[in-house]
N, C-alpha and C positions, 0 to 999 in steps of 0.2 A: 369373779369366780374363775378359778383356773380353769378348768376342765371347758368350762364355754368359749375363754378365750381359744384353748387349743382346738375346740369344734371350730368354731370362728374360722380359725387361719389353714383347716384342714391337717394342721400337724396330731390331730388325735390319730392313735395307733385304735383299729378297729381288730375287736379277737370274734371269732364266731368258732363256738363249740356245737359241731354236727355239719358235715359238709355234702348233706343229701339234698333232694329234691327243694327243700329251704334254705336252708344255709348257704350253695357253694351258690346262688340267681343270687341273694342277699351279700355277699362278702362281694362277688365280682362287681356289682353297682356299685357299690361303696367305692371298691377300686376304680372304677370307672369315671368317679366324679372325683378323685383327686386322694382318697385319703389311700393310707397305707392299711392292709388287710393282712392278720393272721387267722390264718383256719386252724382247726384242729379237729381230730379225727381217732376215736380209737379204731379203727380199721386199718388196717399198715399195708395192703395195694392199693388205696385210694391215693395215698401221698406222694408218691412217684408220679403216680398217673397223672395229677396236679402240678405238680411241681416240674412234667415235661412240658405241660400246656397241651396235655391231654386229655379228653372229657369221657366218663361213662357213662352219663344220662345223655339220650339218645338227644333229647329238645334242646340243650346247651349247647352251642356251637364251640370247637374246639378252638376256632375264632378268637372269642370273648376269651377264654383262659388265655390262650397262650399271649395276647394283648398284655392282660394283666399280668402275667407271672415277667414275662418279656421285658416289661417296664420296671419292673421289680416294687411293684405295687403289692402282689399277693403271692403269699407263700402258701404250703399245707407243712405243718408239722404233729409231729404222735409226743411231743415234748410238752405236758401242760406246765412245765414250770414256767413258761413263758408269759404265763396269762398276767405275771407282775410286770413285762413291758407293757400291757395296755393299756388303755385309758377308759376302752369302752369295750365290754362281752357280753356279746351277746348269743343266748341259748336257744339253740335249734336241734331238739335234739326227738325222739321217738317218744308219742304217750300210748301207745297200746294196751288193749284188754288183757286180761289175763283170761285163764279157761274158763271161769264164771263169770263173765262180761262185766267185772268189775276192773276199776281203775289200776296198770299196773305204772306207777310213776319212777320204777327202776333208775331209766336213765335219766328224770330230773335230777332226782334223789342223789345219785354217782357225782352226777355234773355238779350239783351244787354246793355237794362237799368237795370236788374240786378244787371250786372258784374260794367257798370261804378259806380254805388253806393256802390260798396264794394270792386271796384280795390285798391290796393294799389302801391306803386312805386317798379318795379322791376318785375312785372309779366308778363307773356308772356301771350295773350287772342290769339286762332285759332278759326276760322269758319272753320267746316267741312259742313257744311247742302248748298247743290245741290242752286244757284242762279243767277241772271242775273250779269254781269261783270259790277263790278262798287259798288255790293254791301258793302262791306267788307269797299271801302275807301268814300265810302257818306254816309251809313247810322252806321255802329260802331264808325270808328273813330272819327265824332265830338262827342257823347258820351263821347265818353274815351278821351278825351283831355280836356272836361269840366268837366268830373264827373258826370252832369248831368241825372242823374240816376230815380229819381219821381217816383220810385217806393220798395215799401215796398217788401218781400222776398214771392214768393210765387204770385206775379205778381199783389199784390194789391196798386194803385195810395196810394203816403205816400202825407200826406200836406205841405208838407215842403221836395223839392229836396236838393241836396247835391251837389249843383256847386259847383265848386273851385274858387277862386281867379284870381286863374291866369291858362294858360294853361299848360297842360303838353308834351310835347314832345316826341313824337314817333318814339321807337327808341334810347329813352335815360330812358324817366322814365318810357318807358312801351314799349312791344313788341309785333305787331299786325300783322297777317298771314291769308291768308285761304291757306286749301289744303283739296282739294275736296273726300270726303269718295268712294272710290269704290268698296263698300260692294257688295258680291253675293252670297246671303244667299243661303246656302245647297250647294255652289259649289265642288264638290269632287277633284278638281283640286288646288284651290287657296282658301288663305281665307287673315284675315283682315292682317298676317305678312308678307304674301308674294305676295303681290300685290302692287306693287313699287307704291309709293307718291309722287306725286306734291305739292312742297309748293313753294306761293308766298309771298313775305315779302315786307309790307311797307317801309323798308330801310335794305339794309346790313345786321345789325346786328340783325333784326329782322329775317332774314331769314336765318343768321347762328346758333342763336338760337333753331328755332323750326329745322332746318336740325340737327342738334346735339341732340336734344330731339328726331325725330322719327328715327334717324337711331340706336338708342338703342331696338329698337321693329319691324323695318322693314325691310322689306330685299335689299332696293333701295329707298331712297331719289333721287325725279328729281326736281332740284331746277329750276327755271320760273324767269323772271322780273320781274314781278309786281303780287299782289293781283288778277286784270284784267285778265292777261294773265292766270293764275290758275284758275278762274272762268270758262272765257271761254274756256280750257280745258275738265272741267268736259261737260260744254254744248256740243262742238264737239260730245266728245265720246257717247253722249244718241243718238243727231239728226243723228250720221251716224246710229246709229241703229235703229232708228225711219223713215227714210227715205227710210233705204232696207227693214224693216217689211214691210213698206207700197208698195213697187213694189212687192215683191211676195205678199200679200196680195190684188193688184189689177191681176195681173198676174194669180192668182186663177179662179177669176170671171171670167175672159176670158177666160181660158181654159178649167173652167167647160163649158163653151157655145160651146166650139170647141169639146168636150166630149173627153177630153186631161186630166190626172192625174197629177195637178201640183206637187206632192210628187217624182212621178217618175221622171219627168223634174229635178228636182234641187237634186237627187239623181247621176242623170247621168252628169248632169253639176260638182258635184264637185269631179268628177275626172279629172278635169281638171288641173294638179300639180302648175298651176303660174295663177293670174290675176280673181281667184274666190273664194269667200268666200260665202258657203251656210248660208240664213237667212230661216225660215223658216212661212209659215203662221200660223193666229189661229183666233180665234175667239172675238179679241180686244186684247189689250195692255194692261197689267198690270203691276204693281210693284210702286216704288216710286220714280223713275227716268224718263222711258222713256216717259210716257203717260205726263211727266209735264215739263220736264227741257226744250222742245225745244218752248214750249209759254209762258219761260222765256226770251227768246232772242227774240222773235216776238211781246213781249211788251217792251223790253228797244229799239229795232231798230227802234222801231216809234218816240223815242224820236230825231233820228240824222234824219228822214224824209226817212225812207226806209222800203221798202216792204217784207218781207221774203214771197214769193209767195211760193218757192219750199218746207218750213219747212212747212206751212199751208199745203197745198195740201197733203202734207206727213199724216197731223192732223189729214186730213177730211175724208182721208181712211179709216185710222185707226180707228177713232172714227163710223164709218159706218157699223163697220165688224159687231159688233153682230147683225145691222138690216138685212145684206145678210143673216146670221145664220138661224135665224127666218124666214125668207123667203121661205130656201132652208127647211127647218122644215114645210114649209108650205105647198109646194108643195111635199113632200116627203109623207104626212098626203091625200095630194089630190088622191094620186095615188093610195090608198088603200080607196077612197071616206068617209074619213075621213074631219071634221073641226080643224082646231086647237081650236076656239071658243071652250072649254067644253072638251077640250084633256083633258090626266093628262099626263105628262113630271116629266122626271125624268132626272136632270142635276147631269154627273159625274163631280165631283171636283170643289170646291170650292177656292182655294187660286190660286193665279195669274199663279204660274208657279207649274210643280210637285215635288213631295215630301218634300214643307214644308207646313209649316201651315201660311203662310202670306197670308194675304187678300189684303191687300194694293192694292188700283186702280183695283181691278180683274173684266175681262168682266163679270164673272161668275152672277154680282150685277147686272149690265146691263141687262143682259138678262134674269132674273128673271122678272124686270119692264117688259119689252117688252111685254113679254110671259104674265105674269097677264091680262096688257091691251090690247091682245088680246083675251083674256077671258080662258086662260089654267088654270088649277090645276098644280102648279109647286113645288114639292121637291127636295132634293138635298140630294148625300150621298159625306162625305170626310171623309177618314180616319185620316187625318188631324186634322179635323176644327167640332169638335162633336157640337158643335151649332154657328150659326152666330154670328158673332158679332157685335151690334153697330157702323158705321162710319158716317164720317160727312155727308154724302148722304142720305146711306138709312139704315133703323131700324127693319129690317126682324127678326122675331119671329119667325123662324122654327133650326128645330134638323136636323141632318144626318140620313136618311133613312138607315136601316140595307139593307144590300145586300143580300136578299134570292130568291130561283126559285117564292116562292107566289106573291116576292114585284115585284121583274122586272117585271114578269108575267101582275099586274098589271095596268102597263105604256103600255101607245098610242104610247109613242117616249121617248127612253133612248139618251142623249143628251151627247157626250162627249164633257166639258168644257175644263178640266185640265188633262193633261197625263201621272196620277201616274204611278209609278211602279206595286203600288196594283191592278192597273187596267189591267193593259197588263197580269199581272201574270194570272190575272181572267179571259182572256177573252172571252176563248172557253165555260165559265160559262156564261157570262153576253150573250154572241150571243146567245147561246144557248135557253134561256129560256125570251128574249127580243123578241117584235114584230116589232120594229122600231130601227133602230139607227142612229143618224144623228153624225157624226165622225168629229172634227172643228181639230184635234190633227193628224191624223193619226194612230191612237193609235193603231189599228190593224192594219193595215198595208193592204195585198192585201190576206186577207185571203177570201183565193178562195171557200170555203167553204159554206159562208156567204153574198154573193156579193148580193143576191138579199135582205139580212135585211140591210144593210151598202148604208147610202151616205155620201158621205165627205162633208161636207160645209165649 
């Protein structure tokens, strides 16, 4: 087989479509272990940025690109007719919700008319982007077996598609896969080489293919039956983590009623050496997995006539948390015969999880609205994130408040969102010189010092 041989000798040309948070960790390995990488990107300031060996994700070292671009290993281009120099494409691209928390598959969809208008025979196409089981083989492969394609580079309708004649055969003239990205940006532990892969294959050879292609860059190929079975893998892994956020996140609200320290509780619990794994609460779900992949499966299991009651209920917690927040911010405000109505709040951190600078899905968003419409002045500082940014939600026009004794001073209520490092380091500053703090992190922890400015929400 050709295409193994050029995996083989590392002369396969590697394409990655979507050069985000998955994508540019995945192309720069690839480049890293010898093959040649094309990115592509319909956002047209990313590819300069790349293409100087420049980084805008904060956890990529500018390092690692400019290495690769340097050696002329990896390029980024906005040219998708390129996608017929490759050998292997792979898609990384956004599956977000739409405004009824149903599946919006947009940029598959785009990408994979794409790819079928400038496949050619012999290439291997992977889905890595997070989706409901059944994606990969209902909606890419009639694509790519007709060519079907209707679309110009760059995502615009062409008047004239590019069917084929006849079909192609998967698995003979072309190789279709997904294997589900289990990116965990900023992790100190694992990153995108050593976090063993799932891949599922349309047929056999489709999946000794891509198995041969990622165990060149990973540290554990775990090859699956089917596309389906790989899918719902990635699903698995989010809804178990989405279902224990949501039990200690109802477990909280109860125990603050019992005037019980849920931090302490699950502190003590996970000394427990067998049969428990500490999850921990916060102030909503963020990222780009967990807050969406599990009402990707509670919209396809409607289609077989079944209820996922327990992922929902999971949902409805989770998505509830930043109004307990505001609540407990409420009453925290009452006790000092304060209003929130006319507060001013000062929310620490902005990106979903600490010490990076992803916003993706962060409650942080969330509870800005809230806070507005209950009529607060609300800023935000991240060492992170120096001004908001644009998402499909919401369009906030503010900067990162500097951190001084005049600003916290201030604030009605310092609001911890996100539990930097920079934050802990500070804290005996931030209590210090704070008149409120409503703590969703634990981020100080039981500093006894300060028990009467500190409440946990």
């Amino acid at each position: 087989m050709e295409l193994l041989n050029k995996i083989e000798s590392k002369t396969a040309l590697v394409g990655i479509i979507g050069l985000g948070y998955v994508g540019l960790p995945l192309g720069l390995e690839f480049a890293a272990k010898g093959f040649n990488v094309t990115g592509f990107d319909i956002d047209e300031k990313k590819i300069p940025i790349l293409n100087n060996g420049k980084s805008y994700i904060k956890h990529i070292k500018e390092e690692r690109i400019k290495k690769a671009v340097d050696s002329k290993k990896f390029e980024a281009t906005l040219d998708f007719s390129r996608l017929t120099e490759c050998d292997a494409i792979i898609i990384c691209v956004p599956t977000p919700l739409d405004e009824h928390k149903e599946p919006d598959l947009t940029y598959i969809i785009n990408s994979g008319k794409i790819v079928a208008q400038y496949l050619r025979k012999g290439q291997l196409v992977v889905l890595e982007s997070s989706t409901y089981p059944g994606t990969t083989e209902e909606i890419l492969l009639p694509m790519f077996e007709t060519g079907d394609g209707g679309l110009e580079a760059g995502g615009r309708m062409s008047e004239v598609g590019d069917q084929r004649s006849e079909k192609w055969v998967v698995g003979k003239d072309f190789y279709l896969v997904f294997s589900p990205e289990r990116e965990d940006p900023n992790n100190p532990d694992f990153n995108t080489s050593t976090i063993p892969k799932v891949i599922g294959g349309m047929t056999a050879d489709c999946l000794k293919v891509a198995k041969a292609l990622y165990d060149n860059v990973i540290v554990k190929t775990v090859p699956v039956s089917s596309p389906k079975a790989a899918e719902a893998t990635k699903l698995l892994e989010n809804i178990y983590r989405s279902v224990n956020i949501a039990l200690v996140n109802e477990l909280k609200i109860v125990f603050d009623r019992m005037d019980i320290d849920v931090w302490e509780v699950i502190e003590a619990a996970k000394t427990k050496p067998f049969g428990f794994h500490a999850f921990y609460p916060g102030p909503g779900l963020g990222g780009h997995c967990i807050p969406i992949d599990p009402f990707y499966l509670t919209w396809k299991a409607k289609e077989f006539d079944m209820n996922t009651r327990f992922i929902e209920l999971a949902g409805e917690i989770n998505t509830s948390m930043p109004y307990y927040v505001v609540e407990r911010t409420m009453e925290a405000l009452n006790v000092s015969k304060k209003s929130l109505n006319g507060a001013k709040v000062l929310i620490l951190g902005a990106s979903y999880k600490k010490d990076i600078d992803d916003m993706r899905e962060s409650p942080t968003l969330k509870l800005i609205e809230i806070l507005r419409e209950k009529g607060a002045e609300v800023d935000y500082n991240d060492p992170f994130i120096p001004k908001l940014p644009p998402t499909r939600k919401y369009k906030y026009d503010m900067s990162s408040v500097e951190l001084t004794e005049k600003n916290l001073a201030k604030y009605d209520v310092v609001l911890v969102s996100t539990d930097h490092t920079y934050y802990k380091e500070k804290a005996e500053f931030i209590i210090q010189y704070s008149k409120l703090i409503i703590d969703t992190r634990n981020a100080f922890g039981n500093n006894s010092t300060a028990n009467e400015k500190i409440y946990k929400a």
